[in-house]
PAZAPA-4460 file (N, C-alpha, C; in steps of 0.05 Angstrom, whole numbers, plus 32768, in hexadecimal, padded with zeros to 4 digits):
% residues 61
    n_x    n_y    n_z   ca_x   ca_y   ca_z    c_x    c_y    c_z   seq   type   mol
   8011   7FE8   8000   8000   8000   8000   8012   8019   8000     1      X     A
   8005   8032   7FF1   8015   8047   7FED   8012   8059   8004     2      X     A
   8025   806D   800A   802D   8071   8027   801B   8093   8022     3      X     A
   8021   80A0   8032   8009   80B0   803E   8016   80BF   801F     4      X     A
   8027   80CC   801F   803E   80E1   8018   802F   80D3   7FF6     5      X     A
   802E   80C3   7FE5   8028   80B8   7FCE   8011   80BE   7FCB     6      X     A
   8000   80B5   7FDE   7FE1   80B6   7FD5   7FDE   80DB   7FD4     7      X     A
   7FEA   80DE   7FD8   7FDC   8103   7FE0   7FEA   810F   7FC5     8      X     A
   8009   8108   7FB6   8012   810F   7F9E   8001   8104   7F91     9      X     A
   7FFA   80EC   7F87   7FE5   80E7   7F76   7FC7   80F4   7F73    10      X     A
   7FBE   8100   7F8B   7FA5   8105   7F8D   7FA5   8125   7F83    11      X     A
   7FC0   8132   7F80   7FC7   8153   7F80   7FCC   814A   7F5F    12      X     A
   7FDB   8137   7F59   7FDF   812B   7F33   7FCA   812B   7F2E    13      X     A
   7FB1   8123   7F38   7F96   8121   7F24   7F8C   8135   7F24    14      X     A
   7F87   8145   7F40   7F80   8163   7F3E   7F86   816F   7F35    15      X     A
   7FAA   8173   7F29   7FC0   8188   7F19   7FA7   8182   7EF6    16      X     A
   7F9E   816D   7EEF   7F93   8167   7ED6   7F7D   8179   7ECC    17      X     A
   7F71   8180   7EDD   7F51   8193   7EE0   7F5C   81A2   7ECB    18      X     A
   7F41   8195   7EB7   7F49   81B5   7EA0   7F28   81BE   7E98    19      X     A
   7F15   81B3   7EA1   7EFA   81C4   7EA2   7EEA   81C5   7EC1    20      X     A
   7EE6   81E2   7EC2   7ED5   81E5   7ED7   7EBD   81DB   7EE3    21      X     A
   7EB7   81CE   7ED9   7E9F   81BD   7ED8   7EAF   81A2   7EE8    22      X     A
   7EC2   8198   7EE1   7ED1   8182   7EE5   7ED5   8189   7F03    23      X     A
   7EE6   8198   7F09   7EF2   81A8   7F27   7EE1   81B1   7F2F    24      X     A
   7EC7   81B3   7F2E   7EAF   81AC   7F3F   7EA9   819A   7F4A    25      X     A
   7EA4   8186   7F3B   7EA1   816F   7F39   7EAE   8157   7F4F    26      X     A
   7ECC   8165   7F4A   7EE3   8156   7F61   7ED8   8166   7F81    27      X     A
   7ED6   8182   7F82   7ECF   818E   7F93   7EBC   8185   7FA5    28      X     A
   7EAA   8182   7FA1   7E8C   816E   7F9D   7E90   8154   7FB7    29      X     A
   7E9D   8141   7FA6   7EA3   812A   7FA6   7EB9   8121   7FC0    30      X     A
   7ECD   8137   7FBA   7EDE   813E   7FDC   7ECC   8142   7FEB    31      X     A
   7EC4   815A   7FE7   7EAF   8162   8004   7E9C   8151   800E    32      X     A
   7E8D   813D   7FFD   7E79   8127   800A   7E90   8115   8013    33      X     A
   7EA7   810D   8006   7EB1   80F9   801B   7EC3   8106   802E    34      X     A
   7ECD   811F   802E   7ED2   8128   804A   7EB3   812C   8062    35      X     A
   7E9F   812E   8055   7E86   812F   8067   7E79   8113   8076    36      X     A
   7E84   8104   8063   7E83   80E3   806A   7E92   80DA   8081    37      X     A
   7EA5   80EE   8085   7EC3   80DA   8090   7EC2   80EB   80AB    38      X     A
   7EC0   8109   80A9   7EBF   8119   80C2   7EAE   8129   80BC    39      X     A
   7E91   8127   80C3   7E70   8131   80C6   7E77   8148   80DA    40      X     A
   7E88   8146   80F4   7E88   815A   810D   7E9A   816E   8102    41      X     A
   7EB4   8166   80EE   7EC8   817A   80E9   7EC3   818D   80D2    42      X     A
   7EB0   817F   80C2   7EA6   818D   80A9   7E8C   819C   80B3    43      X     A
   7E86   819B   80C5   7E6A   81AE   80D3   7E78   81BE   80D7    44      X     A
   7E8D   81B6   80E7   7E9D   81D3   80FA   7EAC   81DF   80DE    45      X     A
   7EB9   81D7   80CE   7EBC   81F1   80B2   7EA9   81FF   80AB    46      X     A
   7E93   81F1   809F   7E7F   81FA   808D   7E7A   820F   80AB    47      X     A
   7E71   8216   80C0   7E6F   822D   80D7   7E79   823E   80D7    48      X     A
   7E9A   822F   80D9   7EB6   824B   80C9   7EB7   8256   80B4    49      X     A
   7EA5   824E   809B   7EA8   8259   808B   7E8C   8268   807E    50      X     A
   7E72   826D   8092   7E5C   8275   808B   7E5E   828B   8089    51      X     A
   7E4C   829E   8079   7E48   82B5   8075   7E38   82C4   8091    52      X     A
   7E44   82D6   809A   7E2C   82E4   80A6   7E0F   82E7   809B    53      X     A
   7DFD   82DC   80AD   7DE1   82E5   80A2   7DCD   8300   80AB    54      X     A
   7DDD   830E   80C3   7DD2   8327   80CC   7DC7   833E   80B0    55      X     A
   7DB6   8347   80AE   7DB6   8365   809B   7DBC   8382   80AF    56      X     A
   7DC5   838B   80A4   7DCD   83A7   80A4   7DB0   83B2   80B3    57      X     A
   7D94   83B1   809D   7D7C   83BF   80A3   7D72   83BA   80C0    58      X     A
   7D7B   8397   80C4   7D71   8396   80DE   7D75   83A1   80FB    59      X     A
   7D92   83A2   80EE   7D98   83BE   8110   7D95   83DA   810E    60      X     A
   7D82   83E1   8100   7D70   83FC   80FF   7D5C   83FD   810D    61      X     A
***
């Protein structure tokens, strides 16, 4: 079996390939459900870090 250091060059070789946007969506996609598969608690706590404020402006008038 290939050692940590291999699998991660190969996986950055197929990514380096992306030549339509549609495609690199696609991979995008496909990471994120199996990072959501694997760590449900750690990918909550990003998607939190990375939300938009939902406050409006009008409302604190």
């Amino acid at each position: 079996m290939a050692n940590k250091e291999e699998l991660i060059r190969q996986l950055l070789s197929g990514l380096s390939d992306i030549s339509h946007p549609l495609e690199g969506t696609s991979y995008l996609i496909v990471i994120g459900i199996i990072i959501r598969w694997i760590w449900p608690q750690s990918w909550n706590r990003f998607l939190k870090k990375i939300q938009a404020n939902t406050t409006n402006d009008l409302d604190r008038e």
